[in-house]
C-alpha positions in Angstrom: 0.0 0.0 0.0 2.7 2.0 1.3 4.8 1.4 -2.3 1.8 2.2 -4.5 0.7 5.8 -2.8 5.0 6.3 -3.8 4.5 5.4 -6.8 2.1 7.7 -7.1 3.4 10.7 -6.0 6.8 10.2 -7.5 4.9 10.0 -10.9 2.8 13.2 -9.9 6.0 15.1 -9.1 7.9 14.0 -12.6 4.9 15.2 -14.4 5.3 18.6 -12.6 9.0 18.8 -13.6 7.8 18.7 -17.3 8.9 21.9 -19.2 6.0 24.0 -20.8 5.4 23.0 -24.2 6.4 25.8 -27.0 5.5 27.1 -30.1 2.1 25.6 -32.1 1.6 22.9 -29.5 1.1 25.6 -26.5 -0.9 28.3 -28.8 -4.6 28.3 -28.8 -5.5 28.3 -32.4 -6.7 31.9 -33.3 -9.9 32.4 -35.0 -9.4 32.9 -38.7 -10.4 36.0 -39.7 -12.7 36.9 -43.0 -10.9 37.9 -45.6 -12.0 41.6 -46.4 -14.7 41.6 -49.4 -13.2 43.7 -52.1 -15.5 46.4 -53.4 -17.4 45.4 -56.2 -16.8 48.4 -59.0 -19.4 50.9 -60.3 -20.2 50.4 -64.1 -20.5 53.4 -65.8 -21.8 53.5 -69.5 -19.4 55.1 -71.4 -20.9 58.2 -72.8 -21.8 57.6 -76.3 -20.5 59.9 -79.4 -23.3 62.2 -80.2 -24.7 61.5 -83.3 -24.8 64.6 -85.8 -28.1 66.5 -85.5 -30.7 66.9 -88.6 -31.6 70.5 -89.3 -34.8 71.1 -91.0 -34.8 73.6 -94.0 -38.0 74.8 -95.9 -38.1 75.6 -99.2 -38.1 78.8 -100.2 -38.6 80.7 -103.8 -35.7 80.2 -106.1 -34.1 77.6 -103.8 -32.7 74.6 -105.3 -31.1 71.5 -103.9 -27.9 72.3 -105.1 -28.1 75.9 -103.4 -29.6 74.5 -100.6 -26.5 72.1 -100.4 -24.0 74.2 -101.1 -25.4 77.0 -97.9 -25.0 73.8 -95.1 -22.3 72.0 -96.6 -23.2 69.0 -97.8 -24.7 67.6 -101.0 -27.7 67.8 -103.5 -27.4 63.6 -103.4 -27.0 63.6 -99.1 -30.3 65.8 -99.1 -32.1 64.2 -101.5 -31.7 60.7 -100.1 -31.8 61.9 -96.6 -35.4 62.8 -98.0 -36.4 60.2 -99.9 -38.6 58.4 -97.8 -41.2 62.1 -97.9 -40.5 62.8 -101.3 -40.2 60.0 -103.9 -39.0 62.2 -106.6 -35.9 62.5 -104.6 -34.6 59.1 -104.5 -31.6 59.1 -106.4 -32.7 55.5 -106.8 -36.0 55.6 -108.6 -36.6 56.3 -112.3 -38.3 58.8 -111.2 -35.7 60.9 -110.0 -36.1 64.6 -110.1 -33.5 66.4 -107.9 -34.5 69.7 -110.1 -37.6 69.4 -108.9 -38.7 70.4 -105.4 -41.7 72.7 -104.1 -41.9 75.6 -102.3 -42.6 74.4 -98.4 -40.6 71.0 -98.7 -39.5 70.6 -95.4 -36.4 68.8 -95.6 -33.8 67.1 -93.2 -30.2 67.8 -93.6 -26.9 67.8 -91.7 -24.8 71.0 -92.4 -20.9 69.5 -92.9 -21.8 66.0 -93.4 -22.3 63.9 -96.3 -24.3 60.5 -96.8 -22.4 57.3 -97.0 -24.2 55.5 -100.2 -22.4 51.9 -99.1 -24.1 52.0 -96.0 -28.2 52.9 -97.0 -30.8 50.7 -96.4 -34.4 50.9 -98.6 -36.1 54.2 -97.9 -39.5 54.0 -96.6 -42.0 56.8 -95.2 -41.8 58.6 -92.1 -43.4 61.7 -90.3 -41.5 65.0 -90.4 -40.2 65.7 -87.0 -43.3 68.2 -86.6 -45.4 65.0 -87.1 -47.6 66.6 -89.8 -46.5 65.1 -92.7 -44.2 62.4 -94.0 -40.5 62.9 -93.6 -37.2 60.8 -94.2 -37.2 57.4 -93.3 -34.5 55.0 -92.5 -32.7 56.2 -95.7 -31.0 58.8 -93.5 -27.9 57.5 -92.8 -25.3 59.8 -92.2 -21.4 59.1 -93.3 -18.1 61.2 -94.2 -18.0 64.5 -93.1 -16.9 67.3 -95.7 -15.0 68.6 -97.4 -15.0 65.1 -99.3 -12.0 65.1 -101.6 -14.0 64.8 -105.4 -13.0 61.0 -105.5 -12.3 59.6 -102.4 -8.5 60.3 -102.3 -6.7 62.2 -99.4 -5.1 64.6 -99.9 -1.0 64.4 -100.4 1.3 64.4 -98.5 3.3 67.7 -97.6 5.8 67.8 -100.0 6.1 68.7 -103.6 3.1 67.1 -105.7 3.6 64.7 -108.2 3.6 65.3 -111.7 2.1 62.9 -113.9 1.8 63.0 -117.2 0.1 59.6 -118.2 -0.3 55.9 -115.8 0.9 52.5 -116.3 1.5 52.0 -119.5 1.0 48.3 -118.5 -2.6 48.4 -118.3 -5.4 49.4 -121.0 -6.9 52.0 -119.2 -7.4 55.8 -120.3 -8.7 59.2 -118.4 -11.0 61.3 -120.3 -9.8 65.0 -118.7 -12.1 68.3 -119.4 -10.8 71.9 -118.7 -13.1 74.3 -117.5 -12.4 77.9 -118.3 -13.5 81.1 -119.6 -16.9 80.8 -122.1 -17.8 77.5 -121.7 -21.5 77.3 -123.8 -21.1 74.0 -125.1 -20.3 72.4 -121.6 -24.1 71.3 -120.3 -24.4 69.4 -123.4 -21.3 67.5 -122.9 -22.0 66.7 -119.4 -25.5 65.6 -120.7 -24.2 63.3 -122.7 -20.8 62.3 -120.3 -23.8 61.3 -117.8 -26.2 59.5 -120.4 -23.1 57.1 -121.3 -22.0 56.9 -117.8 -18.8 57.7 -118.2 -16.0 58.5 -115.2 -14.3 61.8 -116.5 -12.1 64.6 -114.4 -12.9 68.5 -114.8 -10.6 70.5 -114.4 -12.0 73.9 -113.5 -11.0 77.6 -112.9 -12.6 79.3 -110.1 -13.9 82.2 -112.2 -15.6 80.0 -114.5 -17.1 77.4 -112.4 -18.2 79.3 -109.4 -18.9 83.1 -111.0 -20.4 82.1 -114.5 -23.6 80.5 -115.3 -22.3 77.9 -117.5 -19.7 77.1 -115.0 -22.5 77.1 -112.2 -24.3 74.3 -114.1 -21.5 72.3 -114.6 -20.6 72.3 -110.7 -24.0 71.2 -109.8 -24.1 68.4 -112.4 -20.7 67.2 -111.1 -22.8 67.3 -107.6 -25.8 65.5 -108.4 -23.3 62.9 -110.3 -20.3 62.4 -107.9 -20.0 58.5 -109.0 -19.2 60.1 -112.5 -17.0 63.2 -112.0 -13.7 64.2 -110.4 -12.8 67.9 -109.7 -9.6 69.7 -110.2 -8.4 72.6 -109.6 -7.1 75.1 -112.2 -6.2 78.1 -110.8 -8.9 81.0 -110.5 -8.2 82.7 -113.8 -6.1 80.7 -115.9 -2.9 82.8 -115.7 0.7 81.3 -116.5 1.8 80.2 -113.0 5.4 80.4 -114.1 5.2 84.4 -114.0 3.8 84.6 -110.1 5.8 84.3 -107.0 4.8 81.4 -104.7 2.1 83.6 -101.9 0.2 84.3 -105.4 0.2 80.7 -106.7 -0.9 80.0 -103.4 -3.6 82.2 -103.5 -4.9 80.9 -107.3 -5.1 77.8 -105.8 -6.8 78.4 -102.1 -9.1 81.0 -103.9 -10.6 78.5 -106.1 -10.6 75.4 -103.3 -13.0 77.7 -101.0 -15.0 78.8 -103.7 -15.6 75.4 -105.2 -16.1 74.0 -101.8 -18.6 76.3 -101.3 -20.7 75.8 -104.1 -20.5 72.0 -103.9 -19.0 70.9 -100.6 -16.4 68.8 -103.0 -12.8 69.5 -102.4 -10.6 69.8 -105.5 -7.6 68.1 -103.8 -5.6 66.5 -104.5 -5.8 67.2 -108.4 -4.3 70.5 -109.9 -3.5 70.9 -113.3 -1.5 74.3 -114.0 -2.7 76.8 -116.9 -1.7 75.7 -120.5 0.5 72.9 -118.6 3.5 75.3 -118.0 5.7 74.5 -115.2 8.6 75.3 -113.5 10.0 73.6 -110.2 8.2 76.2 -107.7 5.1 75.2 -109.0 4.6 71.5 -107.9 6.6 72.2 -104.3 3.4 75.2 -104.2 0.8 73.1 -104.6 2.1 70.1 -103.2 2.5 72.1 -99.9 -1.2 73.0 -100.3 -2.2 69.2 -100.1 -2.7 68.9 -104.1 -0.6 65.8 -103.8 -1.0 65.4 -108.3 -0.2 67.9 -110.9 -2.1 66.5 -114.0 -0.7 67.2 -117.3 -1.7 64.6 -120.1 0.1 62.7 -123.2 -2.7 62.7 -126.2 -4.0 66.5 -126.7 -6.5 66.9 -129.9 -6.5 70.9 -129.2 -10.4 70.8 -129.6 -10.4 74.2 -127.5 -9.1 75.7 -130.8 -11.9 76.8 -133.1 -12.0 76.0 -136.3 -12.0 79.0 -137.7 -8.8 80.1 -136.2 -7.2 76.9 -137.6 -8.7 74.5 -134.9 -9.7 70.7 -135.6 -12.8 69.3 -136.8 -14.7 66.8 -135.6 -13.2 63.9 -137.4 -9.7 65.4 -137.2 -10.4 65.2 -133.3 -11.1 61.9 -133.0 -8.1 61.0 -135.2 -6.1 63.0 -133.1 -7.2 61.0 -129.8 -7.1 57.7 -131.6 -3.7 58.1 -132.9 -1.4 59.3 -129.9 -3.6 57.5 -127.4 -2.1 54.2 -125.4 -2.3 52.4 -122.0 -2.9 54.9 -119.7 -3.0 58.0 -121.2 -4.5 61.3 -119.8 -6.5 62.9 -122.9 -6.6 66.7 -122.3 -10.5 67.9 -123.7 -11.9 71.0 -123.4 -15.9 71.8 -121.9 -15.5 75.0 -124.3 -14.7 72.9 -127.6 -16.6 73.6 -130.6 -16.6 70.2 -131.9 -16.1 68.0 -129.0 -19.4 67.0 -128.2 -20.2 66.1 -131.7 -16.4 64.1 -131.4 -17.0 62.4 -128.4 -19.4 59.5 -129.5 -16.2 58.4 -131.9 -13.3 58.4 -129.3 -15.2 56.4 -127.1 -15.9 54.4 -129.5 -12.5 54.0 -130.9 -11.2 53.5 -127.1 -13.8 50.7 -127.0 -12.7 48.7 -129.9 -9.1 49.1 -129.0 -9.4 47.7 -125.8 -9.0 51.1 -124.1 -11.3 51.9 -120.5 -11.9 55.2 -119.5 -11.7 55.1 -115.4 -10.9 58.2 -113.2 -7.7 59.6 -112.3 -8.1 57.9 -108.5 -8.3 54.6 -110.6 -5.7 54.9 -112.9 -3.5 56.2 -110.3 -4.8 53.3 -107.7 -6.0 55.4 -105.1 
């Protein structure tokens, strides 16, 4: 009995002796704390790109959609198929088309500095006008490029001198038809007439006098407007002087005088196609207008001189066409003139003779691959 009680004590006093355990095995596990929530972000729509607003113009007396066009900066073609859907006669679409043609309380949409972007139209279809009293544009007015569009889709050049060109590749079979519009120009509706009847891509070259001060040069402009697919602008000069005999602020000013003018009778930039007077140069010229962002100085390889009358020793019809058809090759730039005496009654057999020698008539931005 005696042994077992010191037994008993000797192991109670050993256990005492123990040292105090250390590290993990002595700490009381400490509660795990929650792991701080992050906090969840705030979306916030990005603000959208405001859309270009629609003005409404009525028609007045005397307007036209060409004048209308030309005050807010856009085009007779943006207007009229911005409009379409209230007023069938202006769907550039439609046999029907009548762009010359619009009354006197018309209320049409428009948006001043912007131009419509044909790729991207759906079908038109009627609408109300924003007052709700009437029918207005439908879905057809879809907005695109801003102005002022260069004449056929090609920037402008680069800073720099601008490159003369007298002809393209003469690897391929095409041809541009090239018209110079300056000082009387009574023949030139008719030969736009019939340019547009056959559909054919052509560049004119125009002075600002002529195109934006004369009636005749008026027309033209506003033909080139309501036909943009067809034509390509150009600028040459304001008054047709010899560029080689002014100093480079007066070239300038030749140049920028007709670009604002032209712009603001069609919205269409003339860059980046110049072609000097008479097709005189000297080296100042092309570093001028090159620094002006006409990035092409057009001169031309086959030149009939049909702006010569015939009675001051200038060439008949036939001897026209003969002209063209013997000088011209794969891509040549024929120089024609809107004044000519004979070209119009000409024109029928150089496209024809282009035709059967393989030859197609494109515009300078095609020919030049822009």
């Amino acid at each position: 009995m005696h042994r077992a009680m010191g037994l008993i004590l000797s192991a109670m006093l050993a256990s005492a002796c123990l040292p105090e355990p250390v590290g993990d095995a002595a700490a009381t596990p400490s509660p795990v704390s929650a792991p701080t929530a992050s906090p969840i972000p705030t979306f916030r729509r990005p603000t959208p790109t405001p859309q270009p607003a629609f003005t409404v113009y009525v028609v007045r007396t005397g307007d036209s959609l060409t004048g209308i066009a030309a005050k807010f900066r856009t085009s007779g073609r943006s207007i009229a198929f911005w409009n379409r859907g209230a007023y069938p006669s202006l769907d550039p679409d439609s046999p029907t088309y009548a762009p010359d043609r619009i009354a006197v309380g018309w209320q049409l949409r428009l948006i001043p500095g912007v131009e419509v972007d044909e790729d991207a139209l759906p079908d038109a279809s009627p609408a109300t006008t924003p007052g709700g009293s009437g029918p207005g544009p439908g879905p057809s007015a879809t907005v695109g490029i801003p102005v002022a569009a260069s004449s056929a889709g090609v920037s402008p050049g680069a800073i720099g001198a601008s490159k003369v060109v007298r002809h393209g590749s003469r690897d391929s079979r095409l041809v541009a038809l090239t018209f110079e519009s300056s000082g009387p120009i009574a023949p030139a509706v008719d030969i736009m007439d019939w340019l547009i009847e056959q559909r054919l891509p052509v560049a004119v070259f125009t002075t600002g006098e002529t195109g934006t001060t004369t009636e005749d040069g008026q027309a033209v402009l506003d033909l080139v407007v309501d036909h943009r697919a067809l034509f390509t602008l150009g600028n040459l000069s304001w008054s047709y002087p010899d560029l080689r005999a002014l100093d480079d602020p007066a070239i300038r000013d030749q140049l920028e005088r007709t670009e604002v003018a032209v712009i603001a009778r069609t919205a269409i930039s003339t860059k980046p196609w110049f072609r000097p007077p008479y097709g005189e140069l000297d080296e100042q010229i092309p570093a001028t207008a090159g620094s002006g962002g006409w990035g092409y100085t057009v001169l031309w390889d086959v030149d009939p001189l049909d702006g010569k009358p015939e009675a001051d020793g200038g060439p008949t019809a036939d001897a026209i066409v003969q002209a063209v058809l013997d000088d011209v090759e794969g891509g040549s730039i024929i120089r024609l003139h809107l004044a000519g005496e004979h070209t119009l009654e000409a024109l029928p057999g150089i496209v024809d003779g282009l035709e059967a020698a393989g030859l197609v008539p494109v515009s300078l931005a095609a020919m030049f691959g822009n």
